[in-house]
Structures are given as structure tokens and as C-alpha cells.
C-alpha positions as CSV (number, residue, x, y, z in Angstrom):
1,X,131.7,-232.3,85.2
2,X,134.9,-234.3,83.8
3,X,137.4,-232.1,82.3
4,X,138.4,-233.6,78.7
5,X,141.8,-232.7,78.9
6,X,142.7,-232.0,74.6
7,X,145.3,-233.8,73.0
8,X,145.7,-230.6,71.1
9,X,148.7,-229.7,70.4
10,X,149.5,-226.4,68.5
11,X,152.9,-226.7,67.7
12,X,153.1,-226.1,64.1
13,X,151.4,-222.4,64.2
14,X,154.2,-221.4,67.8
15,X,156.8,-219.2,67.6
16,X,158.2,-218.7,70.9
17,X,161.9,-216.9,72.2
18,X,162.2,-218.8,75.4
19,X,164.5,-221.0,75.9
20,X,167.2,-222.4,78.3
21,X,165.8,-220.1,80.9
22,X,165.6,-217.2,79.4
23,X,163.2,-214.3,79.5
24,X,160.1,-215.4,78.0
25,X,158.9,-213.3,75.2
26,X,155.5,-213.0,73.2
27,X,154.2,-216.5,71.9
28,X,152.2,-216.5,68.8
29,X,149.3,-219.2,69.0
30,X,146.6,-220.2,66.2
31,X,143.7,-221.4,67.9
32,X,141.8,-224.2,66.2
33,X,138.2,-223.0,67.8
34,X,136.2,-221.0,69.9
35,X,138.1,-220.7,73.9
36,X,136.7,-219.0,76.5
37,X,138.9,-216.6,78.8
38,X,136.8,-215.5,81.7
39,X,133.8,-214.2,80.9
40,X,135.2,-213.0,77.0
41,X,135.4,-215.8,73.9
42,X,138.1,-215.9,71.3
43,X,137.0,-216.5,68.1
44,X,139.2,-219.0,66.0
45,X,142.3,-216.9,65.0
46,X,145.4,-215.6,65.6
47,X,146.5,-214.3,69.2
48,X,149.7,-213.3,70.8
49,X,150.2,-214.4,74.6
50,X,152.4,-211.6,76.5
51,X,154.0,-213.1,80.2
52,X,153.0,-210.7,82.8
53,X,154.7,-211.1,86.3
54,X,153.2,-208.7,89.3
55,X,155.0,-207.5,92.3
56,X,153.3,-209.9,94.4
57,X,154.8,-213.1,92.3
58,X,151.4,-214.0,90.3
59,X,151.6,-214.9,86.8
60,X,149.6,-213.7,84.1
61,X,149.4,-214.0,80.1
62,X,148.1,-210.7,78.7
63,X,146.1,-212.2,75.5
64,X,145.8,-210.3,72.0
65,X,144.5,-210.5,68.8
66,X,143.3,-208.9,65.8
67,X,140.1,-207.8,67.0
68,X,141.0,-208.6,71.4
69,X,142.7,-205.4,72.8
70,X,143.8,-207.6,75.6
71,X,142.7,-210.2,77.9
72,X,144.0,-211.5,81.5
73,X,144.9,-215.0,81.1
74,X,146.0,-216.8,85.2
75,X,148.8,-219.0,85.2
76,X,150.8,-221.1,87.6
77,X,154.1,-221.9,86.9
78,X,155.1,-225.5,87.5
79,X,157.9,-227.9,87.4
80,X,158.2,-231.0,85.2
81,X,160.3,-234.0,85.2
82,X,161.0,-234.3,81.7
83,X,162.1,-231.6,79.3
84,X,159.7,-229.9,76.5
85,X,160.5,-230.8,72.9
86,X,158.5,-228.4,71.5
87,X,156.9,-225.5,72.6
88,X,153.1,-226.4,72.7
89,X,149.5,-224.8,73.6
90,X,147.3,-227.3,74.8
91,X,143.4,-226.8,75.4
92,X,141.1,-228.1,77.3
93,X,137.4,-229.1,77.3
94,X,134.1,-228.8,79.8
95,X,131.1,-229.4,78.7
96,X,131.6,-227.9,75.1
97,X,133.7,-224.7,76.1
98,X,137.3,-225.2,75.4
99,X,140.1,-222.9,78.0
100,X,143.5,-222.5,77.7
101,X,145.4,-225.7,79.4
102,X,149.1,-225.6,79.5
103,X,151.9,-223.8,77.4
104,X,155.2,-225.9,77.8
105,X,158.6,-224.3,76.6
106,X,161.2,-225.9,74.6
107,X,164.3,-227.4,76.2
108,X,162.5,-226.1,79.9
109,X,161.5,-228.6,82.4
110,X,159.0,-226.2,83.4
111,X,155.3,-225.7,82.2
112,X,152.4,-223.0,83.0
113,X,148.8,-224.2,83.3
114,X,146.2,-221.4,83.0
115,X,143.1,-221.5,85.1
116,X,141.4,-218.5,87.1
117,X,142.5,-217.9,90.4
């Protein structure tokens, strides 16, 4: 199946502490409809994505809302050429079931782009 990759961007309902390289705290993200994390489905709502680094170097977002106690969101840190304006969730789309795509960070040339590993 193609992957519609969403020209969602949530950038109005972000609130992020990372900038200029520095420690990344909690993001706050609206979601705009239903995304599936795993095997577990967000309902439209509020959620707070927590960075998680392990020993080992793998990334993860722990994800939390009003009614989620926490879910294990995979990401891979990339680079980018250009810098991030804003800092923006993007979604994407398969078949009707929207994921997580990509968070960019203000003023970082740097992105992460969910998926499971």
C-alpha cells in the first residue's frame, strides 16, 4: 500500500522547550483524529510526547494523555539540510489508519521520524 504522507501540520496546538540543541523536553500535541501507536489507538485529544533515550542509543517517545498511561512511540533521529521554523507533528496515512510521521524542532536541522522498529 502507498503511504499518504499528511500535510498535517500541528503547529498551532505545540509547545516545545527544545531548541538550539538543547535537551529536549515534553511536547504537547493536539491530535486532529484517531492515530494508531502499535497495537493501542489514540482517540482525538490532547497528548504529551516524553523523549526517552536507552543505554543502547535507541530512541523512544513515551506517549500520554488524559485517559493513555503511557505508550512506546520508536523514533529515529535524522539530519536535515534546512532548519525547522516551527516545531511541527506531522501524520501520516495507510489505508485509513493515521501514525505518527515526523516531529521537527525549531531552529534544529535535525528531525525524528517515528515508525516501529
Amino acid at each position: 500500500m502507498n503511504k499518504l504522507f499528511s500535510g498535517i501540520i500541528i503547529t498551532g496546538f505545540l509547545a516545545a522547550g527544545a531548541m538550539f540543541a538543547a535537551p529536549l523536553n515534553d511536547i504537547t500535541v493536539t491530535i486532529p483524529h484517531d492515530v494508531t501507536v502499535g497495537s493501542t489507538i489514540l482517540p482525538v485529544g490532547t497528548y504529551t510526547l516524553s523523549p526517552m533515550e536507552m543505554s543502547d542509543g535507541a530512541e523512544y517517545f513515551v506517549v500520554r494523555g488524559e485517559k493513555i498511561e503511557g505508550v512506546i512511540l520508536p523514533a529515529q533521529k535524522s539530519d536535515d539540510i534546512t532548519t525547522a521554523k516551527t516545531t511541527a507533528v506531522t501524520f501520516s496515512e495507510d489505508g485509513g489508519t493515521w501514525h505518527f510521521g515526523k516531529l521537527s524542532l525549531e531552529g534544529e536541522q535535525m528531525y525524528y521520524e517515528f515508525g516501529e522498529k
